[in-house]
N, C-alpha and C positions, 0 to 999 in steps of 0.2 A: 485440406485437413486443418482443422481449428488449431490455435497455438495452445490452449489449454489440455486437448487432447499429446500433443504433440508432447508435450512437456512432462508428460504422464508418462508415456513412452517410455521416453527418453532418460528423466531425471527426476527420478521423484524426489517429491522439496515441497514446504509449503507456496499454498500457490491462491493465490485471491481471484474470486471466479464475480466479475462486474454481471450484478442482477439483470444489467441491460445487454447483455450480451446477445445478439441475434440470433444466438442457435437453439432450436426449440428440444434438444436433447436433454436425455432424463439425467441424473445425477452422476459424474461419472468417477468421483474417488471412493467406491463403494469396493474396490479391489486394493485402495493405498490409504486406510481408515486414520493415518496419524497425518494426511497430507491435505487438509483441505480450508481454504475460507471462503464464506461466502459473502461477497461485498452488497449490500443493500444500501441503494443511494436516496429512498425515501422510507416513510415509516408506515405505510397505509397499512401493510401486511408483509409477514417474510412467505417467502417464498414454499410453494409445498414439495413438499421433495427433500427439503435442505433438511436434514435429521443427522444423528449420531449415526443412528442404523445404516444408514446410506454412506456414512463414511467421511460427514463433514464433521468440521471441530470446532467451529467458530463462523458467529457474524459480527462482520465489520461496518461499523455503522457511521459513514463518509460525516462528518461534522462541519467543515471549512467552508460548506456552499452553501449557505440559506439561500440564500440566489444564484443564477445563471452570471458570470461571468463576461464581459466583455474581452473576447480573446482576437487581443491585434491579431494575430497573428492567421487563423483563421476569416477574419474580415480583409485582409491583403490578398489572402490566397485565392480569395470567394467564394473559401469552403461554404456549403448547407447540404441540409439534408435533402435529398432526391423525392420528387414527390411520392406518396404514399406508402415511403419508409415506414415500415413498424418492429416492434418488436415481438417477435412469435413466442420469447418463452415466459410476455407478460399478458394479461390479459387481451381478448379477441377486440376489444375497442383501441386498444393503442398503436391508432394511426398521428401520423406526425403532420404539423400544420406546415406551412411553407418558414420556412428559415433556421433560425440555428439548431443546436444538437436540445432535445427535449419540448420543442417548444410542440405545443396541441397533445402530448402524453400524457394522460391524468398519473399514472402510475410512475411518473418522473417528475410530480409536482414535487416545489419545494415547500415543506412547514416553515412558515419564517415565527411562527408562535412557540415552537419546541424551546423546553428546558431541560435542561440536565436531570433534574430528578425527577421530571414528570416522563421521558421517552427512557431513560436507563432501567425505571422502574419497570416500564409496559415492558418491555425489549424482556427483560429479566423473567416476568409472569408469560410472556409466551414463548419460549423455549428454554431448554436442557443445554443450548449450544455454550461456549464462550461467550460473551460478550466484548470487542475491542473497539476502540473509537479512531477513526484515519482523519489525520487533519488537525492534530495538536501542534502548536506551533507558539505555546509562551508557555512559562513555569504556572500560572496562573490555570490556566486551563489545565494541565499535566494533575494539578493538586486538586481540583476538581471531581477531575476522574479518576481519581486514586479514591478519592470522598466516596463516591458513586458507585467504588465496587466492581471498576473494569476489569475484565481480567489484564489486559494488554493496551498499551496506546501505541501509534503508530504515527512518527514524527514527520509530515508532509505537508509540502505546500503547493498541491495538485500541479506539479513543474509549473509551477509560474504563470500557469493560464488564467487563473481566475481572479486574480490582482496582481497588479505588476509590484514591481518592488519588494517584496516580500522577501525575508533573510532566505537564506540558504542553509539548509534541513542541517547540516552539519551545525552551524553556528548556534542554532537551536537545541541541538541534542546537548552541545557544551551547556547550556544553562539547565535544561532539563534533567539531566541525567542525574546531578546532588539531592535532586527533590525524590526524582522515582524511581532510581534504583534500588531494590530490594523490597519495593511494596508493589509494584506491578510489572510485567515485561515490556520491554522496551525494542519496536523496531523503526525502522526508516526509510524511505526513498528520498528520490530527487536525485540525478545527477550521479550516480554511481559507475562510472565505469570501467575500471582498475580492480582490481585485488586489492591494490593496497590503499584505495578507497574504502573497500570494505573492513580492514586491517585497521585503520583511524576509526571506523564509527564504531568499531569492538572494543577498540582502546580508551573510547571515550564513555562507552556504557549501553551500547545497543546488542539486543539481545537478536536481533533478525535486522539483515536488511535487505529490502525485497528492491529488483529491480524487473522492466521492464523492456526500454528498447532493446539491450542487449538480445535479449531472447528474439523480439523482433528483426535485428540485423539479421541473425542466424539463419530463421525463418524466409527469409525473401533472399539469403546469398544459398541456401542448399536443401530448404526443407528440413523435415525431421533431423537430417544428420547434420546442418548445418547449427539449429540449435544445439544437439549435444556438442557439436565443437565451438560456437560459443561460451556454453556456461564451463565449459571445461578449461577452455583458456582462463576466464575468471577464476574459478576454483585453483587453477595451477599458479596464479599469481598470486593468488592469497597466499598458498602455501610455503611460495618463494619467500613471498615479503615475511612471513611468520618465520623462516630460518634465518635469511639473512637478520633478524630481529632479537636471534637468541631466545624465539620462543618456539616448545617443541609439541603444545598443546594450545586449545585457546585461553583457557582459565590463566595460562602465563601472560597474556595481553593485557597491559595498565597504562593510564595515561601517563607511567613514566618513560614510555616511547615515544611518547610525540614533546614537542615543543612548538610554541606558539609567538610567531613575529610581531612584535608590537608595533605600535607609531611609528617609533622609533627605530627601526631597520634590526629589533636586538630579537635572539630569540630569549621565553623565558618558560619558565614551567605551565605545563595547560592549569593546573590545581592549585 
């Protein structure tokens, strides 16, 4: 059972559905119409299927990769793709050449020529969906895409595979958050996996934050019922950390909850 299915199930939530995904099945939040996104990693064409009618509400449009990645971590392990890997739910040509993830996929090329107002535009004249951008990761860009008319940005640094060094989505949301709060929505991954993780990136000004292994652990320790007691533990921790917190909603959540250690070993206010 697919974890996308699985998730549907189980917990319905927005949920970001990767263009590349292997399963050549037809649309399937066409029963949970306010649950769905669909992530498009290139720009050749969206996806047919992907409609309101069917139940989707947004395409996310991966920003952070004009290229392929150099992922240590992956070259250690000796991950590549299996020969004549493809993806059934893109075109009947997209067989995979020998080596990393994308490579011989025409429908997994990267545009390294795209601009902001020239793909936001296209993206906008051919559908009805949302538009959000995954892969903001400086105030610079956030105000861009505020420019451009996103509906949503989404604060990620693809976990750290696609360059090393890169801040950590938190510390990013801190500078982000004074620009784009209240002109567009604001979610996040990277590294979430506490409640009260998610509790900080509320307090600091995100409006969603999506994770993933979690669901994943769930998945490989019990199946369907493994992920609901996954996200359930997460969700119960949240809860916790928002009483213990003295908040009995989320709208109560401000970054006068947290404090921020400096150099200095002191704490002082995040704002």
């Amino acid at each position: 059972m697919y974890l996308d299915r699985v998730l549907m199930d189980r917990r319905p939530m927005p949920f970001r559905l990767a263009r590349s995904r292997i399963d050549r099945s037809p649309p399937i939040f066409s029963a949970v119409p306010k649950v769905s996104f669909c992530t498009c990693i290139s720009l050749n064409n969206l996806i047919d299927g992907f409609s309101p009618a069917a139940g989707y509400k947004a395409v996310v449009l991966t920003v952070d990769a004009p290229m392929f990645g150099r992922r240590l971590d992956d070259l250690r392990n000796g991950f590549s793709v299996p020969p004549g890997f493809s993806f059934p739910n893109l075109s009947a040509q997209t067989q995979s050449g020998s080596g990393g993830l994308g490579g011989g996929i025409p429908d997994l090329s990267f545009d390294t020529a795209a601009t902001w107002e020239e793909k936001i535009a296209w993206m906008k004249s051919q559908t009805d969906l949302e538009i959000w951008v995954k892969g903001v990761t400086s105030p610079l860009d956030a105000q861009i895409a505020i420019e451009q008319g996103v509906d949503g940005i989404i604060i990620s640094n693809h976990g750290g595979r696609q360059l090393d060094t890169t801040p950590a989505t938190i510390d990013i949301l801190h500078e982000i958050a004074p620009i784009a709060k209240g002109k567009t929505r604001i979610a996040i991954d990277g590294g979430f996996r506490r409640g009260s993780d998610i509790f900080k990136a509320v307090a600091l000004g995100a409006d969603f934050v999506f994770v993933g292994r979690i669901a994943i652990w769930g998945l490989a320790y019990d199946g369907s019922n493994g992920v609901g007691l996954a996200l359930d533990l997460l969700i119960n921790e949240f809860k916790l950390c928002m009483g213990l917190a003295g908040c009995s909603k989320i709208s109560d959540i401000t970054p006068a909850h947290l404090s921020i250690l400096n150099a200095k070993g002191v704490l002082e206010s995040v704002y």
